[in-house]
N, C-alpha and C positions, 0 to 999 in steps of 0.2 A: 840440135839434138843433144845439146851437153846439158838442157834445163833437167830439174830432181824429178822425174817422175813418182806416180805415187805408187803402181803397179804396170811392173816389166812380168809379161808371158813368154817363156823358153820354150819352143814347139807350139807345132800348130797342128796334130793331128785328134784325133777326137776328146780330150783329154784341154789341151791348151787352149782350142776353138770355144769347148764349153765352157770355159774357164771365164775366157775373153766373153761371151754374151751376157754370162752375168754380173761380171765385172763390169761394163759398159753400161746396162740398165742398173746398178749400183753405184751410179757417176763416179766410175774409179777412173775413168778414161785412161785404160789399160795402152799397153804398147807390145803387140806379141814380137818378139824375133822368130820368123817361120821357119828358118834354112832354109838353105838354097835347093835340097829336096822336101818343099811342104808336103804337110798333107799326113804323112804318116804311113803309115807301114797298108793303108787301104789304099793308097796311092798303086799298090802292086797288085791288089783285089778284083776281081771281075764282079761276083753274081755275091752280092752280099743282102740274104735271105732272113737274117738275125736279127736286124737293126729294127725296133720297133716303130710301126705307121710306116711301111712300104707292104704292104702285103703279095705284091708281084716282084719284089725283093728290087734291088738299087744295084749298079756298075758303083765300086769301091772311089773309083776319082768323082763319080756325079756328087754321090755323099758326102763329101768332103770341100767339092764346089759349093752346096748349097750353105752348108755348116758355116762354112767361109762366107760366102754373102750376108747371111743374117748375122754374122758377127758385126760385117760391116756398114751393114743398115747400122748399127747403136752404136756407130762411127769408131769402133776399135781402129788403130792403125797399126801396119806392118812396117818391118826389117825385114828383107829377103837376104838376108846373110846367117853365116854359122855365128856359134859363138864362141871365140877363141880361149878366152878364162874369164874366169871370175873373181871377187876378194869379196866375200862375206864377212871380214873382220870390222871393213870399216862400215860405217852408218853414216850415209845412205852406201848402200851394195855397190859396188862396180864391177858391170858386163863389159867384155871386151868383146865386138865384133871386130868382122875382116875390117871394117873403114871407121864405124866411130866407139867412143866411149861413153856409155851410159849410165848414171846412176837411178835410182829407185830406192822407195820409201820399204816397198812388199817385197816378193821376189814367188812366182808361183813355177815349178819347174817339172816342164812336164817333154821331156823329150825324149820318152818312148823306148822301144827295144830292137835291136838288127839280130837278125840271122848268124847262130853261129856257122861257121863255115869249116870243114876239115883241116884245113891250112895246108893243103898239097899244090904242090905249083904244076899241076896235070888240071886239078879243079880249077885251079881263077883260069886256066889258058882259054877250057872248053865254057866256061862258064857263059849260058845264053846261047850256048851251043849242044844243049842235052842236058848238062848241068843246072838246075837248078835248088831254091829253096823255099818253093814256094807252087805247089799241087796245085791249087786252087787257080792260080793265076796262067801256068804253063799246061797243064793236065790237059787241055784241049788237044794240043799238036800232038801228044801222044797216044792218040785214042788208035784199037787195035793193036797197037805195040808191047812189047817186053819193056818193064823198066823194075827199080829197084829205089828203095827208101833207107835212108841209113836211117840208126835209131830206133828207140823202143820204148819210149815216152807217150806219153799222151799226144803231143805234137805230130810225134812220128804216124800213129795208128790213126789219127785224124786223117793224113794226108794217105796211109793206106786205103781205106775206107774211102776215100773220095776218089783216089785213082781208080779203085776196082770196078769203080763202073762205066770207066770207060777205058781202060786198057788190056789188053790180049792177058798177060802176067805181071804181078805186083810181089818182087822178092823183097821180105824182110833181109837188111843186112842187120846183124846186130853181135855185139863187140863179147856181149854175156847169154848165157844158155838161159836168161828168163828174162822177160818184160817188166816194165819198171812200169808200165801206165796203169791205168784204172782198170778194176775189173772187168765192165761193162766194155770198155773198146776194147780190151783183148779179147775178149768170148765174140766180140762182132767181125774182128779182123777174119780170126779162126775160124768164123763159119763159110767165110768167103771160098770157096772152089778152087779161082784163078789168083789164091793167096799161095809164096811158100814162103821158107822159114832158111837162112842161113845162121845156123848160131858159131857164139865163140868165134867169130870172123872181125876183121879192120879192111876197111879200104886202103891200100898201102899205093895204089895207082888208077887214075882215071888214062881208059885208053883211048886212043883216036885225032885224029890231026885236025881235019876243020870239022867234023861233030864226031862225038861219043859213037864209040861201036862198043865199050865192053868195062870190066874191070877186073883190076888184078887182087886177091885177099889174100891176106895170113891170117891162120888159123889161130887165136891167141894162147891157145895150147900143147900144139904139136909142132908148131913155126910152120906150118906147112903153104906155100903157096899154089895158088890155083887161079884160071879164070873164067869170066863169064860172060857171055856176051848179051850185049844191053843194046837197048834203041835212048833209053834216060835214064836221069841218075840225080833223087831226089834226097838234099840230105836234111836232115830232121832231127838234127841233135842240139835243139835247146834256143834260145834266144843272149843275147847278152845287151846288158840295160845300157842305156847311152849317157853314161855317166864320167867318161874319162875326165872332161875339163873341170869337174866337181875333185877330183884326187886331192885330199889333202885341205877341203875345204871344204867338206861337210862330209857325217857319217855314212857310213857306206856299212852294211853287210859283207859276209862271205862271198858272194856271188856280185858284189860292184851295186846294187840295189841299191837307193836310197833309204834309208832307215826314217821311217814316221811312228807316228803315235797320234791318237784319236783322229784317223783317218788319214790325214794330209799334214801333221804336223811336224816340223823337222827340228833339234835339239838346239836350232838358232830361233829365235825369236824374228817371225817377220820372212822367215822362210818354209813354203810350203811343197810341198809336191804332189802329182796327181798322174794315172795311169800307170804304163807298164812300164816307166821307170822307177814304181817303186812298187809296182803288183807283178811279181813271178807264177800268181797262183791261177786267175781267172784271166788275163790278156785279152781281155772282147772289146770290142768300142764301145758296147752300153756301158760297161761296169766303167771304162776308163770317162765316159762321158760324164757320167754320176761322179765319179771325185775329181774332173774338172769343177763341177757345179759346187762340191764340198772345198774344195779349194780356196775358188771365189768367195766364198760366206766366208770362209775363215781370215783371206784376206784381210775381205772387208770389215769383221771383227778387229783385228790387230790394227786395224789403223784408223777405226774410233778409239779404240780403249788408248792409241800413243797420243791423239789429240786432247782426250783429256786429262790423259794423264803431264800434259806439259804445258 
C-alpha cells in the first residue's frame, strides 16, 4: 500500500462512487478510502424516488450497493477505514488512514455532509429513541403520532411536508418568528391542516428516559419556559460538511465547506472535490453524482497535462 498512486478517492457515497467509475474507465486505477460508515448519508435513506432510471423509486443502501458494484466491475479498489489527516503540501499528497499511509498523484474529495445536531446531552441520550434527523428514514414508526421538527430551512420544511402524511401532528419548532426556506415549501407546509407553528422557541431539553415523551422550550424573547408533549423529535437545522481533517490544509468557507472553482476545482493544484462537501445549495445524489463525474475529468486532465508537462 505505500506504492504513489495516481488517484486516491476520499468517500464513497454518490459523489466519490461516480468519481471512482469514471476514473477506472479512464485507467486512472483509482483507490477510493470508503469509511468505515460507506455509502453516504443514503445509507440512512429508504424510498429514494429522485434518482434518475428507477421509476418504482430504489431503498437508499440498494442504490449505493449497485453504484458500489459497477464501480468495482472497472476494478476500482477499496480502504474500509477513515481518514485521519492529510498533508497537501507535499507532492505526491499523503492520506493518513487508521492503519496505512498513502500517497497519490490526484487527490478527489468527496466526503459529504452529517446532520447537525442540537448538542444537548438529553438529545444524543434519546437519540434512536424518538430523536431523530432524518423524516424520511424514521417517519414510518411514527405514523399517527404527534411529533415536532426543529428548524425552518428548506431541510426543515422538506421533512415537515414528508411527515404530514403520515403523522397525527407535525409542530414547527423554530428559534425566529419567520422561515428562512423557499417560498414554495412554506406556502406548502402552511397549507397542511395537521401543521402548527411554535415561533421564537429553542429546545432547551429533550424529555423521557428510555423514549421521548416531550420537550421542554424557552421562549427566545420573554425567557419563558414551557412544555410539550411529543411521541418524536425531528431536528432539521442544517448539515455540517465533513471537512474537519482538511483544517488548515485546504480552503474552507465560512460554514467548513470546501472552497472550488469551475466546479470541482480546489486553490491546490491536483486537488479536487465533488458533492455535498463542497455543495451547501442543492445536496441531492444526482447533482453530487454529476461533480463526482466532473471531478474525475478534471482529474484526469491534471494528470495528463503533469505528464507532459515533465
Amino acid at each position: 500500500m505505500d506504492k504513489v498512486k495516481k488517484l486516491i478517492i476520499i468517500g464513497s457515497g454518490p459523489a466519490g462512487l461516480t468519481a471512482a467509475i469514471y476514473a477506472s474507465r479512464g485507467s486512472l486505477s483509482p483507490l477510493v478510502i470508503a469509511g468505515r460508515e460507506a455509502g453516504g448519508q443514503l445509507m440512512l435513506t429508504t424510498d429514494v424516488d429522485d434518482f434518475p432510471g428507477f421509476p418504482e423509486g430504489i431503498q437508499g443502501p440498494e442504490l449505493m450497493q449497485r453504484i458500489r458494484k459497477q464501480a468495482e466491475r472497472f476494478n476500482t479498489r477499496f480502504v474500509s477505514e477513515d481518514v485521519i489527516s492529510v498533508d497537501l503540501k507535499k507532492r505526491p499528497f499523503e492520506i493518513k488512514t487508521e492503519t496505512h499511509i498513502l500517497f497519490s498523484e490526484a487527490l478527489i474529495i468527496a466526503t459529504g455532509a452529517s446532520a447537525r445536531w442540537l448538542g444537548l446531552e438529553s438529545e444524543t441520550k434519546l437519540r434512536g429513541k424518538g430523536v431523530s434527523a432524518c423524516a424520511v428514514c424514521d417517519g414510518f414508526f411514527f405514523r399517527g403520532k404527534v411529533v415536532a421538527v426543529v428548524g425552518g430551512g428548506d431541510t426543515a420544511m422538506r421533512e415537515v411536508s414528508y411527515l404530514s402524511k403520515l403523522c397525527k401532528k407535525v409542530i414547527v419548532i423554530h428559534r425566529k418568528d419567520k422561515l428562512r426556506a423557499q417560498s414554495a415549501l412554506q406556502e406548502l407546509v402552511k397549507s397542511k391542516s395537521n401543521v402548527e407553528f411554535i415561533w421564537n422557541s429553542t429546545v432547551e431539553e429533550v424529555l423521557g428516559q428510555e423514549k421521548i415523551t416531550g420537550v421542554k422550550l424557552k421562549n427566545t424573547q420573554t425567557g419563558k419556559i414551557s412544555q410539550i408533549l411529543l411521541d418524536g423529535l425531528f431536528v432539521a437545522i442544517g448539515h455540517k460538511p465533513n471537512t474537519d481533517f482538511l483544517k488548515g490544509q485546504l480552503e474552507l468557507d465560512a460554514e467548513d465547506y470546501i472552497k472550488v472553482s469551475d466546479e470541482t476545482k480546489t486553490k491546490i493544484p491536483g486537488v479536487f472535490a465533488a458533492g455535498d462537501v463542497a455543495d451547501q445549495r442543492y445536496r441531492q445524489a444526482v447533482s453530487a453524482a454529476g461533480a463526482g463525474c466532473k471531478a474525475a475529468f478534471d482529474a484526469e486532465e491534471y494528470l495528463e497535462n503533469a505528464r507532459v508537462n515533465t
